[in-house]
VOGUKE-607362 format. One record per atom (N, C-alpha, C): x, y, z; residue in one letter. Coordinates in steps of 0.02 Angstrom, whole numbers, plus 50000, padded with zeros to 5 digits. Each point is the difference from the previous one (the first is absolute). Layout:
<recs>
XYZA;...
</recs>
This chain:
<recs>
498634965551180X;500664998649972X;500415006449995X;500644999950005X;500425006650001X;500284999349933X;500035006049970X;500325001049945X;500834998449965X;500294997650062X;500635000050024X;500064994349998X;499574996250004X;500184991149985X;499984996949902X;499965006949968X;499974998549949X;500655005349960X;500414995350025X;500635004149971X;500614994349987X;500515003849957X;500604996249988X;500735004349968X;500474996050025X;500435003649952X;500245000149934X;500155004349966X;499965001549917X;500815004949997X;500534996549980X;500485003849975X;499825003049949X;500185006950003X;499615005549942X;500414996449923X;500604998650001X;500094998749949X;499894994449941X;499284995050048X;499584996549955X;499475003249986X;499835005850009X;499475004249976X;500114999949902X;499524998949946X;500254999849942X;499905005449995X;500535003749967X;499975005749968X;499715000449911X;500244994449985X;499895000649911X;499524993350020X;499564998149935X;499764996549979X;500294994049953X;499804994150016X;500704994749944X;499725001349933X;500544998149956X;499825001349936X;499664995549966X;499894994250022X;499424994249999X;499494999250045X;499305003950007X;499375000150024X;500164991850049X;500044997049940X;499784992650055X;500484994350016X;500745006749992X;500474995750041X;500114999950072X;499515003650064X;499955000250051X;500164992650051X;500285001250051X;499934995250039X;499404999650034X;499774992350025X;499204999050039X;500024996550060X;499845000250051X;500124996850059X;499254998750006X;500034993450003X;499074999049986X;499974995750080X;499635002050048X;499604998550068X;499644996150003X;500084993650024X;499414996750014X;499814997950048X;499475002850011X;499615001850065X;499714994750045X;499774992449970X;499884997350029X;500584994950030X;500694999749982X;500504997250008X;500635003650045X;499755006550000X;500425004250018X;500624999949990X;500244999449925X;500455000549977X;500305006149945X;500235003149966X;500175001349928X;500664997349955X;499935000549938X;500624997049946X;500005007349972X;500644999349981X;500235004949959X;499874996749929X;499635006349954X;499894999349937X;500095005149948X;499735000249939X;500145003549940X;499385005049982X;499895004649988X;499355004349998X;499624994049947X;500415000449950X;499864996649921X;499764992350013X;500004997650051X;499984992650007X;499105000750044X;499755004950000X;499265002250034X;499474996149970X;500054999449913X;499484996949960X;499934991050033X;500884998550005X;499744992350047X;499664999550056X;499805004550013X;499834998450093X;499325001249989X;499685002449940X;499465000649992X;499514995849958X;499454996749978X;499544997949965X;499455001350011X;499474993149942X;499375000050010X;499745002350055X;499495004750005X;499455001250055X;500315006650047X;500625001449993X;500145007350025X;500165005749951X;499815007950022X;499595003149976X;500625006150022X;500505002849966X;500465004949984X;499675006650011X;499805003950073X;499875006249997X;500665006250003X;499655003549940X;500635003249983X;499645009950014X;500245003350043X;499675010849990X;500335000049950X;499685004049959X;500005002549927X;500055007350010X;499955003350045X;500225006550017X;500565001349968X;500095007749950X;500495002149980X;500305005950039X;500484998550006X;500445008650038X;500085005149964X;499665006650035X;500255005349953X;500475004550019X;500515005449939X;500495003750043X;499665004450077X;499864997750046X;499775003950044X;500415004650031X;500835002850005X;500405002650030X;499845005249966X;499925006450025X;500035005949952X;500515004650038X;500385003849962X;500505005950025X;499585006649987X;500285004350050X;499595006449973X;500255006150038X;499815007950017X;500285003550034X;499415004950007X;500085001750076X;499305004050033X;500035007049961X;499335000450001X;499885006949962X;499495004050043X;500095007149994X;499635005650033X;500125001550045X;499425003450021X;500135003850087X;499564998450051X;500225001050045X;499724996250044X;499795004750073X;499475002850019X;500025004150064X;500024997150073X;500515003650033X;500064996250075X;499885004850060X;499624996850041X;499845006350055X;500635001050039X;500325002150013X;500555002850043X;499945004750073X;499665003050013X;499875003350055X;499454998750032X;499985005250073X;499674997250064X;499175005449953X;500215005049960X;499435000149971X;499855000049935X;500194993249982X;499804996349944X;500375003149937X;500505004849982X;500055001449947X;500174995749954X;500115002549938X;499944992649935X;500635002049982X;500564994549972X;500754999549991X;499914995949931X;500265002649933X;499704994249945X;500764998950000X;499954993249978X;500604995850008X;499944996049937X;500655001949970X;500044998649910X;500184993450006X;499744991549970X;500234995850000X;500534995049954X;500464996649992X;500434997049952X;500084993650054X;500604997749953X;500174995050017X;499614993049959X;500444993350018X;499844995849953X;499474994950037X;499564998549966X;499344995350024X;500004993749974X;500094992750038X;499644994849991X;499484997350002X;499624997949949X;499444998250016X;499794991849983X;499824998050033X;499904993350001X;499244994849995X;499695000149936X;499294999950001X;499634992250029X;499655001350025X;499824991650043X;499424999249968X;499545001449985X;499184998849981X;499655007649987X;499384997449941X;499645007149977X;499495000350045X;499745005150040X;499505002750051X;499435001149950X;499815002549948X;499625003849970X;499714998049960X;499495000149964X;499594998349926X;500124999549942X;500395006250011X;500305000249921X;500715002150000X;500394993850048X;500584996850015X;500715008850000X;499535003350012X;500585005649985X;500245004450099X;499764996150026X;500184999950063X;500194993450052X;500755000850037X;500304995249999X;500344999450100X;499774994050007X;500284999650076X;500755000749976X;500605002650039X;500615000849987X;500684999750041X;500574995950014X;500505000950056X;500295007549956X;500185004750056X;500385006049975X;500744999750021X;500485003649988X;500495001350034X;500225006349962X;500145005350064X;500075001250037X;499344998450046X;499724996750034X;499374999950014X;499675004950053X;500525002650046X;499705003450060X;500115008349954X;500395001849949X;499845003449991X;499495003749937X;499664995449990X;499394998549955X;499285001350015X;499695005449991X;499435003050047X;499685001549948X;499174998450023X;499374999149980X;499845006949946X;500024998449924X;500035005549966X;500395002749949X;500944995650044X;500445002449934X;500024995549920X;500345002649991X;500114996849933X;500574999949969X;500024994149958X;500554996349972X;500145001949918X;500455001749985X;500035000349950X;500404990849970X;499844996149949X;500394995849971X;500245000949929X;500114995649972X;500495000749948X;499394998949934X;500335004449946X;499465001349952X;499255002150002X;500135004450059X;499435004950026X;499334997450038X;500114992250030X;499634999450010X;499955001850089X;499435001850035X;500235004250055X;499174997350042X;500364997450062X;499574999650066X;499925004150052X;499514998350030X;499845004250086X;499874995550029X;500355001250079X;499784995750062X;499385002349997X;499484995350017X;499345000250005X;499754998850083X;500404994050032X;499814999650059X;500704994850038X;500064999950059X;500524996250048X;499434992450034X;500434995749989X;499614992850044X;500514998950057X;499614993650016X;500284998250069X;500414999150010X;500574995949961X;500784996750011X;500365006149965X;499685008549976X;500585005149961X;499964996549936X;499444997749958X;499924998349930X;499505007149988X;499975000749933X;499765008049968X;499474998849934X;499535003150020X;499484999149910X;500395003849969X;500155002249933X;500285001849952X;499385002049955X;499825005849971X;499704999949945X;500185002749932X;499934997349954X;500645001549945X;499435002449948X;500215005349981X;499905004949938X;500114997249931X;499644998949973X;500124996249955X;499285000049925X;499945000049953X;499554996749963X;500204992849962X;500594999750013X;500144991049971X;499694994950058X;500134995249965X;500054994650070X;500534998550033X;499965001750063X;500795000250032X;500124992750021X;500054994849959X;500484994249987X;500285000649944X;499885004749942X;500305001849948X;500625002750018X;499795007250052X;500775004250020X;500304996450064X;500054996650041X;500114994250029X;500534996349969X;499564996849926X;500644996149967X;500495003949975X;499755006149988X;500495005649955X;500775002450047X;499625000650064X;500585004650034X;500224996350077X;499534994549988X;500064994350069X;500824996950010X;499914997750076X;500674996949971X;499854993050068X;500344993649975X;499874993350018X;500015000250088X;499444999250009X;499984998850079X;500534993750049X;500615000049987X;500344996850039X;500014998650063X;499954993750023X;499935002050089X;500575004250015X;500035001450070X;500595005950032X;500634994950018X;499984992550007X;500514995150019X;500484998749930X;499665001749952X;500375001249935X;500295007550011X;500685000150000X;500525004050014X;500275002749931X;499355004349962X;500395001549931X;499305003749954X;500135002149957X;499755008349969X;499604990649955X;499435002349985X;499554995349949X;500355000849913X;500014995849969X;500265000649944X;499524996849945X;500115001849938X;499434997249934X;499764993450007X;500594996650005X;499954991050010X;499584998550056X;499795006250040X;499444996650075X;499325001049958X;499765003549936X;499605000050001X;499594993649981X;500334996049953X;499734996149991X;500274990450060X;500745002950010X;500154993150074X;499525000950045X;499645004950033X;499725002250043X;499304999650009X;499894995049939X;499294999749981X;499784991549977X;499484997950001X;499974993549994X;500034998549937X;499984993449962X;499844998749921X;499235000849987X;499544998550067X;499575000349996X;499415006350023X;500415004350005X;499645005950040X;499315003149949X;499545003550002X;499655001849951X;499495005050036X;499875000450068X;499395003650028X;500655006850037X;499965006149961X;500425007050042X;499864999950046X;500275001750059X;499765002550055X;500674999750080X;500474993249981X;500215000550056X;500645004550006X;500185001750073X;500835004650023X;500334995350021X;500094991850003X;500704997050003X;499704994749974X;500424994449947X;499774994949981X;499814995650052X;499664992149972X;499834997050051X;500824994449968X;500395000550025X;500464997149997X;500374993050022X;499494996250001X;499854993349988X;500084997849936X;499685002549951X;499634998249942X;500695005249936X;500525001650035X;500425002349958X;500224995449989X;500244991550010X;500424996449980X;499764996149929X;499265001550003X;499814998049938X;500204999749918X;499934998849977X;500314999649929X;499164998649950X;499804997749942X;499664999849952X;499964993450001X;500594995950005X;500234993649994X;500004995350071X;500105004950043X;500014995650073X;498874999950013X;499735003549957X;499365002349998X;499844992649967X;500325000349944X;499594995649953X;500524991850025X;500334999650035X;500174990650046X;499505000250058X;499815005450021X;499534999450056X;499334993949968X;499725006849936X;499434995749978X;500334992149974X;500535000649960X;500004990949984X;500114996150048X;500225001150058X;499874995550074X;499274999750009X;499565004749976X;499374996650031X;499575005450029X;500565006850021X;499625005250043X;499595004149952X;499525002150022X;499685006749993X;500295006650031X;499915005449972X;500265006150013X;499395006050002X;499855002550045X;499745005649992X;500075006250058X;499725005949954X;500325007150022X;499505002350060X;500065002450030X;499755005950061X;500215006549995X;499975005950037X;500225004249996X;500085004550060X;500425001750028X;499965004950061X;500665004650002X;499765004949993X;500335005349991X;500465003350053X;500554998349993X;500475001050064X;500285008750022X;499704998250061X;500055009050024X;500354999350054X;499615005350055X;500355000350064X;499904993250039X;499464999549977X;499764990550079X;500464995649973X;500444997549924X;500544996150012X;500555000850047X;500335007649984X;500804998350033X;499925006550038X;499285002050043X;500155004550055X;500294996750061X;500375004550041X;500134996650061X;499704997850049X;499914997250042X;499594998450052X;500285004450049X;499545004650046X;499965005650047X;499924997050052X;499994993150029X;499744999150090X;500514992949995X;500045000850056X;500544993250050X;499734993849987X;499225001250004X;499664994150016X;499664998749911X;500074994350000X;499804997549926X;499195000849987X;499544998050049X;499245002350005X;499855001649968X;500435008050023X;499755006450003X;500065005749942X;500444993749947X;500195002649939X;499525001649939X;500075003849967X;499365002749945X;500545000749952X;499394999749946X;500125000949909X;499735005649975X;500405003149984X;499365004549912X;499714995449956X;499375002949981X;499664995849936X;500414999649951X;499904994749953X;500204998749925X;499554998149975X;500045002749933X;499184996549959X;500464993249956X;499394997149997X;500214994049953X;499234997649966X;500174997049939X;499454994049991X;500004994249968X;499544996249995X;500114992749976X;499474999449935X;500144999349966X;499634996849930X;499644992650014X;499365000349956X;499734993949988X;500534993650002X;500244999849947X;500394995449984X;500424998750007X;500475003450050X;500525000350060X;499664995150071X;499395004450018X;499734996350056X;499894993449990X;499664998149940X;499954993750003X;500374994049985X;500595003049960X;500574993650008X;500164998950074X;500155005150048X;500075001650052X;499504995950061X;499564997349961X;499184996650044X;500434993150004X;500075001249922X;499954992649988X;500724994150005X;500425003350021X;501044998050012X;499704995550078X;500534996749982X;500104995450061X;500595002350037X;500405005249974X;500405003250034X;500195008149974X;499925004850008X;500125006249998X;500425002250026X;500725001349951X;500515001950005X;500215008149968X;499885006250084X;500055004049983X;500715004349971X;500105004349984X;500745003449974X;499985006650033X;500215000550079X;500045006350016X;499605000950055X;500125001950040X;499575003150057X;499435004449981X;499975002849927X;499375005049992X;499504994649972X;500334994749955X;499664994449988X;499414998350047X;500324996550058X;499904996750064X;499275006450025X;500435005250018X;499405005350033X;499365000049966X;499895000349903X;499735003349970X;499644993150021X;500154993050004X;499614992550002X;499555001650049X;500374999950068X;499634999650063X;499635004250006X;499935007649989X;499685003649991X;499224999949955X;500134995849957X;499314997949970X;499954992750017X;500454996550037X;499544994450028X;499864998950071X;499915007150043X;499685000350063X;499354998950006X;499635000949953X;499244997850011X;499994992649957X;500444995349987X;499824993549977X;500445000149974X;499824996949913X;500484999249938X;500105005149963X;500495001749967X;500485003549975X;499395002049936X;499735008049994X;499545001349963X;500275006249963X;499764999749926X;500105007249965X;499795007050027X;500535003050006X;499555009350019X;500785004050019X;499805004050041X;500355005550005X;499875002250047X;500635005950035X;499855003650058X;500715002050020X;499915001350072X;500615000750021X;500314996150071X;500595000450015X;500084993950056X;500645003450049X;499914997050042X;500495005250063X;500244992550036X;499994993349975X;499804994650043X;500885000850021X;500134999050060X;500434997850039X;500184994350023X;500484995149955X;500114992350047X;500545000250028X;499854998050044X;500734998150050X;499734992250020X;500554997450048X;500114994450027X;499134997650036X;499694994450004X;499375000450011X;499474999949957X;499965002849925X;499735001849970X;499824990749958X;499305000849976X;499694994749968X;500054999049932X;500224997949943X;500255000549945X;499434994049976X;499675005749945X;499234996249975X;500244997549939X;500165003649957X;500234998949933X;500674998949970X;500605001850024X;500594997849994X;500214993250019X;500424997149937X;500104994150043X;500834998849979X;500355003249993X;500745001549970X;500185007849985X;500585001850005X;500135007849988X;500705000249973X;500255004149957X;500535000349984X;500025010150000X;500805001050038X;500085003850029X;500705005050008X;500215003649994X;500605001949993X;500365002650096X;500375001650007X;500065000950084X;500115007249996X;499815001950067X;499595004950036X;500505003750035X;499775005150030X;500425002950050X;499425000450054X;500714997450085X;499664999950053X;499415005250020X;499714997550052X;499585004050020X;499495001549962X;499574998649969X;499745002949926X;499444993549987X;499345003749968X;499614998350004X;500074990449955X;500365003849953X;500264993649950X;500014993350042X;500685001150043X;500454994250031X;499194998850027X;499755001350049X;499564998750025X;499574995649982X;499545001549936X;499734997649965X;500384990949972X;500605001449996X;500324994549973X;500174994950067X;500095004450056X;499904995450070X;499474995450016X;499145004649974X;499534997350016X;499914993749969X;500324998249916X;500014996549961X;500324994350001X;500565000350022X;500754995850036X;500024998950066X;499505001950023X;500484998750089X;500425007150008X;499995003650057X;500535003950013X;500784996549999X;499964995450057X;500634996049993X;500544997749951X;499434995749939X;500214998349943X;500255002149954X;499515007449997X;500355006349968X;500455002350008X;500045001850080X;500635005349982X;500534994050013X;500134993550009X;500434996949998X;500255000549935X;499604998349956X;499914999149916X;500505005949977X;499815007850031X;500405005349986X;500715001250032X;500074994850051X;500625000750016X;500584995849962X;499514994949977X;500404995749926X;500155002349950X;499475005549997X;500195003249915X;500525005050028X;500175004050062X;500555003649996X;500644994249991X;499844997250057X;500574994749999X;500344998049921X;499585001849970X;500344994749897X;499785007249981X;500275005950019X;499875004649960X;499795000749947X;499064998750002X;499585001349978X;499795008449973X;499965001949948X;499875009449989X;498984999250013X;500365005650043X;499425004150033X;499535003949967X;499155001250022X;499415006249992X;500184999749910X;499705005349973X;499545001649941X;500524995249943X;500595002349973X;500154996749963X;500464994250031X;499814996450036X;500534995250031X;499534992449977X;500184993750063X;499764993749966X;499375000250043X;499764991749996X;499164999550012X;500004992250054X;499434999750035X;499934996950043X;499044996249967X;500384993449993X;499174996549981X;499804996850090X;499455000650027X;499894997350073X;499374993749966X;500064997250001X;499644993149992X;499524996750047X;
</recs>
């Protein structure tokens, strides 16, 4: 499959910039798959479509400030001549750092997007704000950087202290107080992720608790959203496409409402991954690990049997995933409806139930 068949057009100016001021006044374009149809609906009107015997999987993953500002520090020696002499080269300038997942044991070393990135070499160091101060440790494959940070706190402490809200880059605007908590679920509780799973933002306490008096069960998962959510895909051909790991895990008593639903209705594509991922060897079992699983179009769907979903940007592992689920066809027809009734777009925009 070519990567190029999974595309559409998106006037930038349904991209949401703000978040509504009512969680679960979103619009819902709910898919149904075996009819090949959709209706336009109400986020808030979700608890009807649901009852007895289906089973509300919700990532419980919390976002932390992962954006850090900072400015290079020290010196740096460069060979310059045909016989090798050493040129130390004083460094400044301002540093982004962008934390994806902890590499290390005792979480104080960190896979990292940099920027300036090419000029970021194995060794220097960062100074950040309220003294807390890193070193490139090592360069990966796609120009991502270990980071190891100096520290005797726990650096999710100085994180929250001097962090600032990981906004995607399609949000056209400096992060502000109000993202810390819009930007985060009602239900979040396990630290760990760099972009919400943004499905599960339309939620409310109350749209939680009509779920259960229709009949549903609700329970949490967890997968910690890094680079394998919203990296890009690198090859033409869909195949040939790869993930970074994400850790996630499933609780006793998560898995087994999860056994036991006559329909499992996930919230989110990390939802969905974290399912299939523990139900490749059978039924959906308690544990832990990590998962790189890649669905695209083709793919066998063991444990999902409904998804609710927010829309994607082309090309991207997401849409994909939501192709394999819908039909390619269906889908992106589906998305050419929601431009059509200007529908708001990606993280804080509306949601798509596929049935």
């Amino acid at each position: 499959m070519e990567l190029a068949d999974f595309d559409y057009e998106l006037p930038e100016e349904l991209i949401a910039q703000q978040p509504l001021a009512d969680r679960a006044a979103s619009r819902m374009l709910v898919v149904h798959r075996d009819e090949g149809r959709w209706e336009d609906r109400r986020f808030c009107e979700l608890p009807e479509l649901l009852g007895p015997g289906d089973c509300l999987v919700l990532n419980d993953s919390r976002v932390f400030p992962a954006r850090l500002f900072g400015h290079r520090a020290g010196v740096h020696s460069l060979a310059v001549g045909k016989n090798n002499p050493k040129r130390r080269e004083h460094l400044s300038g301002r540093v982004e750092v962008f934390l994806l997942r902890p590499v290390s044991a005792d979480g104080k070393e960190w896979e990292a997007l940099v920027r300036p990135g090419r000029k970021m070499r194995t060794g220097e160091r960062i100074h950040f704000e309220g003294g807390l101060e890193g070193e490139i440790a090592s360069r990966g494959e796609y120009g991502e950087r270990r980071i190891r940070f100096a520290t005797a706190d726990d650096p999710f402490e100085e994180f929250e202290r001097i962090g600032h809200v990981p906004l995607p880059p399609y949000i056209k605007r400096a992060d502000a107080p109000a993202d810390r908590e819009r930007y985060q679920t009602v239900f979040a509780r396990e630290k760990g992720s760099v972009a919400a799973p943004t499905a599960g933002l339309h939620f409310t306490q109350q749209v939680l608790d009509r779920c259960r008096a229709w009949g549903a069960e609700v329970a949490c998962v967890t997968l910690h959203v890094g680079l394998g959510t919203f990296q890009p895909l690198h090859t033409a051909q869909v195949e040939e496409g790869r993930l970074h790991a994400e850790r996630y895990s499933i609780g006793d008593e998560a898995a087994a409402r999860v056994r036991a639903a006559r329909r499992v209705v996930a919230v989110g594509t990390t939802s969905v991954r974290t399912l299939e991922s523990a139900a490749r060897a059978g039924a959906v079992e308690a544990g832990q690990g990590e998962t790189d699983l890649f669905i695209y179009p083709g793919f066998r769907f063991r444990a999902v049997g409904a998804m609710l979903t927010n829309f994607h940007l082309p090309r991207t592992s997401l849409l994909l995933l939501v192709c394999a689920f819908a039909g390619r066809e269906l889908a992106l027809e589906a998305y050419r409806h929601a431009v059509k009734e200007r529908y708001r777009f990606y993280s804080y925009g509306d949601c798509m139930l596929i049935v």
